[in-house]
N, C-alpha and C positions, 0 to 999 in steps of 0.2 A: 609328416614325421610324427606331429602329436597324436594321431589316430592309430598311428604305426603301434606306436608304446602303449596306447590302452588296448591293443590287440599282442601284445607281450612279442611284439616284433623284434629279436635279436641286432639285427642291422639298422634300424629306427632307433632301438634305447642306445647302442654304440654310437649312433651320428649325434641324437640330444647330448650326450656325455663329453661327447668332445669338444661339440658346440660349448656348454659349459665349465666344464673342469675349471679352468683358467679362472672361470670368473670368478665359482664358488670358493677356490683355495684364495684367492685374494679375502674372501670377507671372512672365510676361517680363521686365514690369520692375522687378524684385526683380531681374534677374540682369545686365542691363545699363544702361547711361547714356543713353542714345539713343530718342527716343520711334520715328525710323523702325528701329533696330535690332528692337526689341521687336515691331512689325509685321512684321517680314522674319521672325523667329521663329516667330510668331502662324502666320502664313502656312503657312512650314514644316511647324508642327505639326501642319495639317488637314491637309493632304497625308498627310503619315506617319496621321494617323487613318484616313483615308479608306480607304488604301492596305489600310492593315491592320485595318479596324473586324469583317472575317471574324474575325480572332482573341480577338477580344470573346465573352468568357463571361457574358452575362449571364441566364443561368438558374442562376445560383450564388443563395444565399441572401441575401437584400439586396433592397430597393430598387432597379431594375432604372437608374434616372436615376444615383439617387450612386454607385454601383456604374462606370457610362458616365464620370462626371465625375471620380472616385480616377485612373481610368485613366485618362483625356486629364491632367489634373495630371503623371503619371510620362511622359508624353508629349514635355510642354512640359520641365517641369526638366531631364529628358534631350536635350532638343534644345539648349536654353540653355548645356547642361555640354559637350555636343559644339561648339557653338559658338566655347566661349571656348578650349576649345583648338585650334580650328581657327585662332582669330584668333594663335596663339601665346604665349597668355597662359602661363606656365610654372608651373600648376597643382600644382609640384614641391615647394611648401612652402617657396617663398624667402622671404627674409624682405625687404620691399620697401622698405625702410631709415624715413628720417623723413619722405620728402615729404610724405605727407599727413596726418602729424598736427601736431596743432594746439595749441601751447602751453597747458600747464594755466593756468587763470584762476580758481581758487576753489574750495570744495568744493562751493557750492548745486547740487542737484539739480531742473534746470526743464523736467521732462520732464514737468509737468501743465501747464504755460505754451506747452507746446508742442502743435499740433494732427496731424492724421494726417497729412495731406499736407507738414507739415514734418520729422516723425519719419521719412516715407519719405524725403524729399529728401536728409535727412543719411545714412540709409542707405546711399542711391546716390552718396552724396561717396566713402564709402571703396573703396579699391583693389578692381579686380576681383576679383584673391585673396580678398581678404578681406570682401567683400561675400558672397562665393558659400560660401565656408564658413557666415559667420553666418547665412545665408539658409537654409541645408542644415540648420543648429543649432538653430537658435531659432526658425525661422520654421516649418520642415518636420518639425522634431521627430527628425532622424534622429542616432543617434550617432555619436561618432567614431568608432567600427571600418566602420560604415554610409560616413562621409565618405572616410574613409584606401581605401578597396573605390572607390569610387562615382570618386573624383579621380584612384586610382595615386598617393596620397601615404603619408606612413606616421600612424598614429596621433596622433604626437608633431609634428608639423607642421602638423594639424589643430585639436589644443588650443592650438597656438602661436598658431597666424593667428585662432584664433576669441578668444583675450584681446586679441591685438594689434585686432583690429577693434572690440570692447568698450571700448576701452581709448582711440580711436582716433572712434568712436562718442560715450563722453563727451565728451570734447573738445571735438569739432563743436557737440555740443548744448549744450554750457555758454557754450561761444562767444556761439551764437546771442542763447541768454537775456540775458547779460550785454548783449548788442548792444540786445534789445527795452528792457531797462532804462533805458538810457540816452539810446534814441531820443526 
């Protein structure tokens, strides 16, 4: 299949794509609000595969599929990363005051009350900033000198936005529960 697409095989690049799709709109939208944003991304980033699937080592040791998938991953988040600052998002480590956080309501922890697709949803409440760092943190496993490199922000602005979104993240989900409580 991967030979297929650097020979611009129609039927190869449709089998890779379907093979992926799924996966890629999952980490899209981890990085924005927007289910069409997240397609325009998706999009983008088989393009950029295609383009460059020549540069694909896969005779390295591994798994030759997960090995094709690591890579389309570093694809997508780097597409997603180029995005939000194309949108002018100021990826600079400001601090994006109180709008979206949301008044402490108690100490209960109902984050097993809570299912995946509500644990994403509150994800995607917090600020772009701060979505994309914790996503970069928690989700992607990368560290902060990894983050402060990868955004042009400096280390200390990285652990800033990633408690503020933590912080910010509670909130939202304490909200929530408290809300199913009482419904």
């Amino acid at each position: 299949m991967i030979r297929g697409c650097m020979e611009n095989d129609r039927n190869c690049q449709r089998e890779l794509y379907q093979w992926l799709a799924d996966y890629a709109m999952k980490i899209a939208y981890r990085y924005v609000s927007r289910t069409e944003e997240a397609e325009e991304l998706v999009s983008e980033s088989f393009v950029k595969l295609f383009r460059n699937i020549g540069q694909f080592n896969g005779n390295r040791e591994g798994d030759p599929a997960a090995l094709l998938k690591g890579w389309f991953k570093k694809i997508v988040i780097n597409t997603c990363i180029d995005h939000l600052r194309k949108s002018h998002l100021k990826l600079i480590g400001m601090d994006m005051g109180q709008e979206q956080e949301i008044s402490d309501a108690g100490q209960e922890s109902g984050l097993d009350k809570l299912s995946y697709d509500e644990i994403l949803e509150a994800i995607r409440q917090l600020t772009p900033v701060y979505r994309t760092v914790f996503n970069l943190f928690v989700i992607e496993g990368l560290s902060h000198e990894e983050i402060s490199i990868l955004l042009g922000i400096s280390i200390g602005a990285s652990k800033s936005n990633l408690s503020k979104a933590k912080h910010n993240l509670r909130n939202i989900i304490l909200q929530r529960t408290q809300y199913k409580q009482y419904a």
